[in-house]
N, C-alpha and C positions, 0 to 999 in steps of 0.2 A: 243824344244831345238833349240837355235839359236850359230851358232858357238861353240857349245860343251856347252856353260849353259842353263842353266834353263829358263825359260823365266816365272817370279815371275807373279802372275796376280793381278792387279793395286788393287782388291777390295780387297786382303788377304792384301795388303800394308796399305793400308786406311782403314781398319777394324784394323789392328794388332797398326797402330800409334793411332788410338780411344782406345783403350783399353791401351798401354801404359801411354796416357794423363792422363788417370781414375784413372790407378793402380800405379803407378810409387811412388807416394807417400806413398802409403800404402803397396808397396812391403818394401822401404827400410822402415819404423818404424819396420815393422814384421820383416825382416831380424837384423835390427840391436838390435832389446828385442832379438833373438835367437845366435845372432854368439857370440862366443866368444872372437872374435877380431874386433874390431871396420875395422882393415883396410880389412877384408873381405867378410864386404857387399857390395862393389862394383862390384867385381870378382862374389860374388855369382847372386847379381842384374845378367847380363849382361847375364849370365852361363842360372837361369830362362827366360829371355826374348828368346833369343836364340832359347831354348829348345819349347818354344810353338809359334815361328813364326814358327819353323821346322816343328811342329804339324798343324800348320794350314796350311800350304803350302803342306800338306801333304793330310791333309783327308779336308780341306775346313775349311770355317768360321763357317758354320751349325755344326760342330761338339762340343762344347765345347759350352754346355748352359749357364755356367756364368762361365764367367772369372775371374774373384776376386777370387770364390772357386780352380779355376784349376791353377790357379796361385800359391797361399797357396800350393797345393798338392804338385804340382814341386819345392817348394820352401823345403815342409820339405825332400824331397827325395833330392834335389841337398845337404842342408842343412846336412844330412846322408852320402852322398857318399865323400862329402869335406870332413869332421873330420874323418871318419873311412881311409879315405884315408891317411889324414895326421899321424892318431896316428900311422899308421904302416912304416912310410917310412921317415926313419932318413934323407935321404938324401935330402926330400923336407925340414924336419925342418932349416938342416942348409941352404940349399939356402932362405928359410924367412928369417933366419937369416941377409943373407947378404946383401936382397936386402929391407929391412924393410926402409930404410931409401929411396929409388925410391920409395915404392907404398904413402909413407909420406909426400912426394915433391908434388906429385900428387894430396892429396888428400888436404892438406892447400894450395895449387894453385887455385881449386875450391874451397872450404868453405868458402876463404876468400875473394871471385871474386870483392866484391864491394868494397874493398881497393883499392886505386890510389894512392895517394902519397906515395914516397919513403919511410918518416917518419911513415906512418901509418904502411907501407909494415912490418918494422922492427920490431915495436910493435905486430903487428901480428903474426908475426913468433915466437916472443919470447911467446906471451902468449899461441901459437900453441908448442912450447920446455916445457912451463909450464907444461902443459894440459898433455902430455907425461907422466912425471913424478908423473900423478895422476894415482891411479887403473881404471880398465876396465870402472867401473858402472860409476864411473864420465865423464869420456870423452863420452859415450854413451848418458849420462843423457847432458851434452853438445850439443852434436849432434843436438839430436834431440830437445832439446829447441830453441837453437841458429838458426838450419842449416834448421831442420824440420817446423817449428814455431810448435811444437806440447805441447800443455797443462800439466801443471802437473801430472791432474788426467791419462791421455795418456801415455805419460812417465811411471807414477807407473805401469799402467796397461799393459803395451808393455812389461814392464822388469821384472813384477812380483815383484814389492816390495809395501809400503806401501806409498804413498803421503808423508807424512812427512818426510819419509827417502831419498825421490827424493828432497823436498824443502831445508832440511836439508844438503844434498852434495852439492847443488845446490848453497846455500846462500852462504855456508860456503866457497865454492871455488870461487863466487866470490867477497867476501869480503875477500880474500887471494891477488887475483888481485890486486884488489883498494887496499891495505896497499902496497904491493907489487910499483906498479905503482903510486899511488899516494905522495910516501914519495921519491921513485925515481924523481919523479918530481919537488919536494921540493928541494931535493938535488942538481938538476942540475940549481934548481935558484939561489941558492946560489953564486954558481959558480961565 
């Protein structure tokens, strides 16, 4: 202990960001095929990493023979203790309620990182107000196409549906887009 913390040891640091690197992608596909809200795979990411830097910093690196498995583990228990938590506690519903629209800000501020113009910014936000107004499965099946770069067959298999049914929300939404945006653009040549 150095001034009352902890004094972290450099190789549980350097082992836990390797394992981050590895996992990180395949924590959020898994987390996002299981959560019910797309905006609380982040919170739960974060919640898992947390919980097995604690673990390592605890009992060592030697503990915990494969990571990917122990990862999953803490993921279906965090995964458990979040929903049973929420379904019994009115008072955190309404506070998602009212802060749904901060963790939203947050999360198309990232997803849409490689926007830079103004113009684009705006398009982006609108098709992220779109996306909103779809059901769960579609903004997920978004996600992780868009965000994840992950494959159809991936997608079907992460969220338990059938390939066709992920290609099929998939097209369908953005061929919603393009009429959507494309005949707005027509409109505004007009002009």
């Amino acid at each position: 202990m150095k001034g009352g913390k902890k004094v972290i040891d450099p190789n549980i640091t350097a082992f836990f960001n390797e394992v981050y690197e590895e996992t990180h992608k395949m924590l959020l596909v898994y987390l996002t095929g299981k959560c019910r809200n797309l905006s609380d795979v982040s919170d739960l990411c974060q919640e898992v990493y947390l919980e097995y830097f604690r673990i390592l910093a605890r009992r060592g690196v030697n503990y915990v023979r494969c990571p990917k498995a122990y990862l999953k583990r803490i993921s279906k228990r965090k995964l458990h203790q979040y929903y049973n938590a929420r379904e019994f506690t009115y008072e955190t519903a309404l506070s998602e309620e009212q802060n749904v629209e901060a963790v939203s800000k947050e999360e198309i501020e990232h997803f849409w990182e490689r926007v830079t113009t103004s113009e684009e910014e705006i398009l982006a936000e609108e098709i992220y107000i779109f996306l909103q107004s779809k059901p769960e499965d579609v903004q997920k099946i978004f996600y992780l196409y868009f965000e994840l770069q992950q494959s159809i067959a991936q997608i079907a298999k992460s969220l338990s549906m059938k390939e066709s049914s992920v290609k099929n929300k998939l097209y369908r939404t953005r061929n919603e887009l393009r009429k959507q945006y494309l005949k707005e653009g027509a409109d505004e040549k007009r002009r």
